[in-house]
C-alpha positions, 0 to 999 in steps of 0.5 A: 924619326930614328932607326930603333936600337933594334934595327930594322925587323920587318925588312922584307915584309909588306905592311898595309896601314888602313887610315894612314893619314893622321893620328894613330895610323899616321904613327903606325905606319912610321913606326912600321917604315922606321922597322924595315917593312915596305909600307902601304899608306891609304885614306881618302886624303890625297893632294887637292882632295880632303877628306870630309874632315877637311883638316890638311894631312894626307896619306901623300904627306905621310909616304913622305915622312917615311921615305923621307927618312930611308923607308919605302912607302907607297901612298894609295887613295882607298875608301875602305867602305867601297869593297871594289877599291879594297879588292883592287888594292890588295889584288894590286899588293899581292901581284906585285910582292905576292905577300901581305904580312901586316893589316892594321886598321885604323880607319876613322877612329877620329871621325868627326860624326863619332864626335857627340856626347850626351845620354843615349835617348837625347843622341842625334842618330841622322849619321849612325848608318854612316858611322858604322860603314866608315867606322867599321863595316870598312874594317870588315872588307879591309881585314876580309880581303887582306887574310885570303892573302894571309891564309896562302901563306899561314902567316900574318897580323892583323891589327885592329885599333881601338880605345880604351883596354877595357871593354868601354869607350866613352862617347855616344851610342854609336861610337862606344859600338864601334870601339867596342866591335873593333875588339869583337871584331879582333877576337872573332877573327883570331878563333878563324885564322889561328888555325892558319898561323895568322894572328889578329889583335886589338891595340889601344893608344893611351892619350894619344896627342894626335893632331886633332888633339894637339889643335884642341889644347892650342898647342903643337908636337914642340910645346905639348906639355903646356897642354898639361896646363889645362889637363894635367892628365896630359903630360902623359900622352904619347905620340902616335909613333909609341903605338906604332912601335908597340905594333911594330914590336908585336910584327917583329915577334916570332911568338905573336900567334900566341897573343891572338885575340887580345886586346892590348895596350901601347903601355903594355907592350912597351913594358915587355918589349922595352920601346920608347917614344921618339923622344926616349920617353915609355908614358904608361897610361895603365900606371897613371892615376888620373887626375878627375878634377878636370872631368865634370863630377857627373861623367865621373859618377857615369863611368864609376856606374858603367864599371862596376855593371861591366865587372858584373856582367863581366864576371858572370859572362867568363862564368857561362863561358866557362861552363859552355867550354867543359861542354865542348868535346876534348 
């Protein structure tokens, strides 16, 4: 990791990264570090105690990578869906700093039980209450008890992580409410704390080379690109650290309350705010025409279909709301 031509921004500030142990939240909370904030890294990972994903990375390795090179972080274990572990997190970082100017949650966006495809009516359902309290009741206590912190100061953002910059996720019927909810979730509270001077957004990753991602195409951070072999789409991924500076950048902006209760993308901001990734490159996800002949037709025709139904409802849900704001008094 290397200090950003910019400097270090967010020296002084407080970040918690909710899901700091792998894929986007790892990224986020160097990108975060990298910039100068004080960083708090939690999950359920820890040394000697996996997760229930039982892959190897945890939220001690990800401190590591920060201070490691010149950051401050601060490894805490939190399961976010238990609010008591939440509140004592929070209470334990505003006793010590008095301030929390950033929440990004990015907790289980690669849970394994999300991981299921196939039509509705053939889905296995035996998880779907865990789904939504990992996925994003966990959200909810974790943005819920870190804006009382916020609204003291009248200041702060808060970051949802989701998929995709439209309205849809692929995936199953509890994944795509999950994605989708996390962008309710951010314009929902927006309209609350905008009044206060907190700001709360949505922010998408491209195609993300998580470690999950990189395992599934054989590969590792040093030899990606051979993954293009297999999808060519591939060779314009990004790492996690590209949206951790594209959510470090909007930290670091002074006018982010305007961007409130949107839903961004990390190729977006790096064209406005000029990042790169760790190895110079700026992947722009929203620019590349994807390559479908790695994609059965069947799926293709499936999102073609979903599309065209969301432009529809789409346009007729701005035209009512539209109508309900002229409705509203002055």
């Amino acid at each position: 990791m290397r200090t950003s031509r910019h400097g270090r921004p967010l020296t002084g500030q407080v970040a918690l990264v909710a899901g700091a142990t792998r894929g986007a939240g790892r990224g986020i909370a160097r990108a975060l570090g990298e910039a100068g904030a004080l960083v708090y890294c939690t999950g359920r990972s820890v040394r000697g105690r996996p997760s229930p994903y039982k892959r190897p990375e945890t939220i001690d390795e990800t401190a590591a990578i920060i201070t490691d090179a010149g950051g401050t972080a601060v490894g805490v274990r939190v399961d976010h869906t238990v609010e008591r572990e939440v509140q004592a997190l929070v209470r334990r970082i505003d006793r010590k700093h008095k301030r929390l100017d950033i929440l990004v949650n990015s907790i289980a966006g690669e849970d394994p039980m999300m991981g299921q495809w196939g039509s509705f009516w053939q889905v296995n359902v035996k998880n779907a209450d865990a789904i939504f309290r990992q996925a994003l009741t966990s959200h909810i206590i974790t943005a819920k008890h870190a804006a009382q912190v916020m609204l003291r100061r009248k200041r702060g953002l808060i970051v949802e992580v989701t998929e995709n910059d439209i309205l849809s996720a692929g995936g199953n019927p509890m994944s795509q409410v999950v994605k989708a909810g996390l962008k309710i979730l951010a314009v929902n509270m927006a309209t609350e704390l905008k009044p206060h001077g907190v700001a709360a957004v949505a922010v998408t990753p491209g195609f993300l080379r998580s470690e999950s991602m990189l395992q599934h195409f054989g590969v590792t951070e040093a030899t990606w690109r051979d993954g293009g072999k297999k999808d060519p789409n591939f060779l314009v991924s990004e790492s996690p650290l590209f949206v951790g500076r594209a959510i470090a950048a909007l930290a670091a902006d002074p006018g982010v309350l305007a961007r409130t209760g949107q839903l961004l993308s990390s190729w977006e901001l790096s064209r406005e705010y000029r990042f790169t990734d760790y190895d110079g490159r700026r992947p722009d996800w929203g620019r590349h025409t994807i390559d479908w002949s790695v994609v059965p037709p069947a799926i293709a025709d499936v999102y073609r279909t979903g599309v065209d139904l969301q432009l529809a409802w789409l346009t007729t849900l701005a035209q009512r709301t539209r109508r309900f704001r002229r409705q509203l008094p002055a």
